[in-house]
N, C-alpha and C positions, 0 to 999 in steps of 0.2 A: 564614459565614452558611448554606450549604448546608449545611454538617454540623445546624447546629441545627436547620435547617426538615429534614432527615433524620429527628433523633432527636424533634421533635415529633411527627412523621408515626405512627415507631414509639411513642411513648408514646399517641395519639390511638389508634391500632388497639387495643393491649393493651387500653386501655380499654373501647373498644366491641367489642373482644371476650370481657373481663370480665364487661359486662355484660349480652350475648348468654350465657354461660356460666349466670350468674345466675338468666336470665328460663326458659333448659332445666331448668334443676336443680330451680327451683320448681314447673315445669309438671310434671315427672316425680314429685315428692315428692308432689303433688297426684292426680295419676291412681294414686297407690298407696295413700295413704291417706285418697281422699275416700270410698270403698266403707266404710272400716272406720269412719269417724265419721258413718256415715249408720247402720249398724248400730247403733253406738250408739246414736246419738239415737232410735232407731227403739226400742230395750229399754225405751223410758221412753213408749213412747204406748201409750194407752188403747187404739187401737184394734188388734181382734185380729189381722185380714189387712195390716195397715199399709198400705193404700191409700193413705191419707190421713191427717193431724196429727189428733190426735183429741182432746188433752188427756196431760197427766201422768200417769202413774203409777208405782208400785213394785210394784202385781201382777205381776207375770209373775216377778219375783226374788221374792217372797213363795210363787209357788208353787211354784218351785225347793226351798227348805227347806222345805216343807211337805208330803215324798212324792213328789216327780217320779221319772218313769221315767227320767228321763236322769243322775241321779245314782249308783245303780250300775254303769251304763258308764263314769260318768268316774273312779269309786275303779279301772275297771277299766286303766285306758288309764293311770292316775298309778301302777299297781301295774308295768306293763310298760314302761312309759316309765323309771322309776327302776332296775328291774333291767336291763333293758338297757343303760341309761345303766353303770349300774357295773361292766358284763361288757367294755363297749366302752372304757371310761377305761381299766380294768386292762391287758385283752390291746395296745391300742393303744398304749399308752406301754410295754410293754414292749419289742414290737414295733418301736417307731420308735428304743428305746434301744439293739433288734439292728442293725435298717437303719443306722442314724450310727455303733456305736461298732466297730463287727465285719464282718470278711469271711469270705467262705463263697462254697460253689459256688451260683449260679443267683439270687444277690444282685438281678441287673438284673433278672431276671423275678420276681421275687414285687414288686419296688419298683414296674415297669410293672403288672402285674397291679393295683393295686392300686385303679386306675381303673376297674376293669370294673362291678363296682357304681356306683360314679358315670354312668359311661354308658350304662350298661344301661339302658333301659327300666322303670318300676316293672310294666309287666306278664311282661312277660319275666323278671323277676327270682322274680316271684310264683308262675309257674307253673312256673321251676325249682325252687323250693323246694320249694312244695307235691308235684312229683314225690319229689325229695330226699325230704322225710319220709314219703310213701309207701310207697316204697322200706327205709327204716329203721326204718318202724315205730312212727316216733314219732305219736303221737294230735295230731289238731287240737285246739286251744284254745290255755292262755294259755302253758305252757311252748313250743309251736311258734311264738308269736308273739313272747313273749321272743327267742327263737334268730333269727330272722327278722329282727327288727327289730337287733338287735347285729350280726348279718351285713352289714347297710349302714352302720351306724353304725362299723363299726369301720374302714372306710379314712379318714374324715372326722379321727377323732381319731387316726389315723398322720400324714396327712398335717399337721395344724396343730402337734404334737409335733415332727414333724421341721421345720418352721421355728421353733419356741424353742431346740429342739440346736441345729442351725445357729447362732444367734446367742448360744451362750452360751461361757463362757470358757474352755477345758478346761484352763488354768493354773489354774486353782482346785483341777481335780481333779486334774491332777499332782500340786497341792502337798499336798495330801492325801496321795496315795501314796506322794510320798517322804518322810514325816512317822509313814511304817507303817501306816496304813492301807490294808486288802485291799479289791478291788472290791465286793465286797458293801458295807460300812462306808460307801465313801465313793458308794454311789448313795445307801445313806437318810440319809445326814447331808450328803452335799453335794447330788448329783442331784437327788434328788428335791425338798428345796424350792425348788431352782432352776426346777425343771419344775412349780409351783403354779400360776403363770399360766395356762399353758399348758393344763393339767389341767383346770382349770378351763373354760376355752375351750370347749374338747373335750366336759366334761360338760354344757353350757349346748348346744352346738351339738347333739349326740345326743339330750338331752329332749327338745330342738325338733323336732328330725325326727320322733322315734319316734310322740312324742304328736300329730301332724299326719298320720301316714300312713293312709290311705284305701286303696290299691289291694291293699298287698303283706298288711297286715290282713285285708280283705275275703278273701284267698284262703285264709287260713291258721285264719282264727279258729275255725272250728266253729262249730257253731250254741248253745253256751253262752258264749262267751266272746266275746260282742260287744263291741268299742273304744266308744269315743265316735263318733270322726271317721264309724265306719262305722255307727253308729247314727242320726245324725245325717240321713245321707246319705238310708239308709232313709223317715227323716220326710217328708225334703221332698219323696220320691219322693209321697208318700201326701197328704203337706196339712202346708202349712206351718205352724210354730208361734212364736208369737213368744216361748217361753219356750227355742227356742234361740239366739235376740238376746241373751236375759239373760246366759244362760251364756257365749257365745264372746266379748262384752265382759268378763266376769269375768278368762275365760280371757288375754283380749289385758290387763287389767290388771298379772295376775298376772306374765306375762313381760313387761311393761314393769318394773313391780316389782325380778322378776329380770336384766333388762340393767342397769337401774341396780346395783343392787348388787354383780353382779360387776366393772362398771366400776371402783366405790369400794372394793372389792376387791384389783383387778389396782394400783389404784395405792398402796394399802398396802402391797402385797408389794413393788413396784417400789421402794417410800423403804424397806423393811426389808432388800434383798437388798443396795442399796448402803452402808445403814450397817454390815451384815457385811461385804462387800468391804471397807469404809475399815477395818473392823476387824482382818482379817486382815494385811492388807497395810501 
């Protein structure tokens, strides 16, 4: 009898602490994205300062396609965000294929180092930079922002590449090798679409950053080659606009969009990679 009134005890707490877990997760889901669905609803009122509900409308998207300033900034920020994206996938994964598959001197410090942009400060990073091309001579605009923005991006897509190596089979690639295949062969025919996910991850997590960055932009951009994020910024210093409602809902559309699909994505590759596995083996 004690043992039962025991384990009621413990099944009564899990519970109410289940639901304690529950009632956190909603209050936190909510304080993240009750801002972004007020934005929303907000792209859709008539009224210009959004003080107040004012009525429906689709002006403000209407003026977007119709000539807006803000539409050059953002071909500009999807031009840098895309190249960077593919400077950071590249070096990153090849990078994370030295760190897992090879030893060399000074291995532990470039794997540590690999933090320092992540921890660093976005202004401290921005004002190394910006000396950095000083220094080199490289011009402000969109190639120093390209460079800039891949320089932070590119520990993010090391580090999520090396947790898909870690977890993948290297019996695969033995079997490759002892089948004569050279290491070149067996990264593009085995490696690499084992690392699709992965890759993937990686380029999805770098868009996001690049195309959000404010601080390390603003330093680097020059005065022709303004981002969005830093465009943006500028506005609301001067007087808000509800035609950038429209757009950053656009924007949050589109990368819902994009999670979704690389989700439906990752789990096609996941049922492909194992019906090769079944096949090989």
């Amino acid at each position: 009898m004690e043992e039962k009134k025991i384990i009621s005890k413990r099944i009564r707490r899990q519970k109410s602490l289940g639901k304690l877990g529950n009632i956190y997760g909603t209050l936190l889901l909510l304080f993240i994205y009750i801002p972004v669905l007020i934005m929303i609803v907000y792209s859709f009122n008539a009224q210009a300062k959004n003080y107040y509900w004012a009525g429906f409308t689709l002006e403000w998207y209407q003026n977007l396609f119709e000539g807006s300033k803000l539409i050059p900034h953002l071909w500009t920020s999807l031009i840098v965000a895309f190249a960077a994206t593919a400077i950071s996938v590249v070096i990153g994964t090849i990078g994370a294929v030295g760190l897992m598959r090879f030893e060399f001197k000074m291995k532990r410090l470039i794997s540590n180092s690999l933090y320092i942009p992540i921890v660093v400060p976005e202004v401290v990073l921005g004002i190394s930079l910006l000396i950095l091309f000083d220094t080199a001579k490289i011009p402000l605009g969109m190639p120093a922002i390209i460079l800039a923005h891949a320089t932070f991006c590119i520990p993010f897509v090391i580090i999520i590449m090396r947790g898909r190596l870690a977890g993948m089979d290297m019996s695969v690639e033995e079997a490759s090798m002892d089948l004569g295949a050279n290491r070149f062969v067996t990264f593009f025919k085995i490696t690499l679409p084992m690392l699709v996910p992965g890759i993937l991850s990686g380029a999805f997590i770098s868009f996001t950053l690049s195309i959000d960055d404010v601080i390390i932009s603003n330093f680097v951009a020059g005065p022709y080659s303004t981002t969005l994020p830093v465009k943006i910024l500028s506005m609301v210093r001067a007087g808000f606009s509800p035609e950038i409602n429209a757009l950053t809902s656009m924007m949050v559309f589109v990368l819902l969009v994009g999670i979704l699909l690389n989700s439906v994505v990752q789990v096609l590759l996941r049922k492909r990679a194992r019906a090769n596995i079944k096949v090989y083996f």
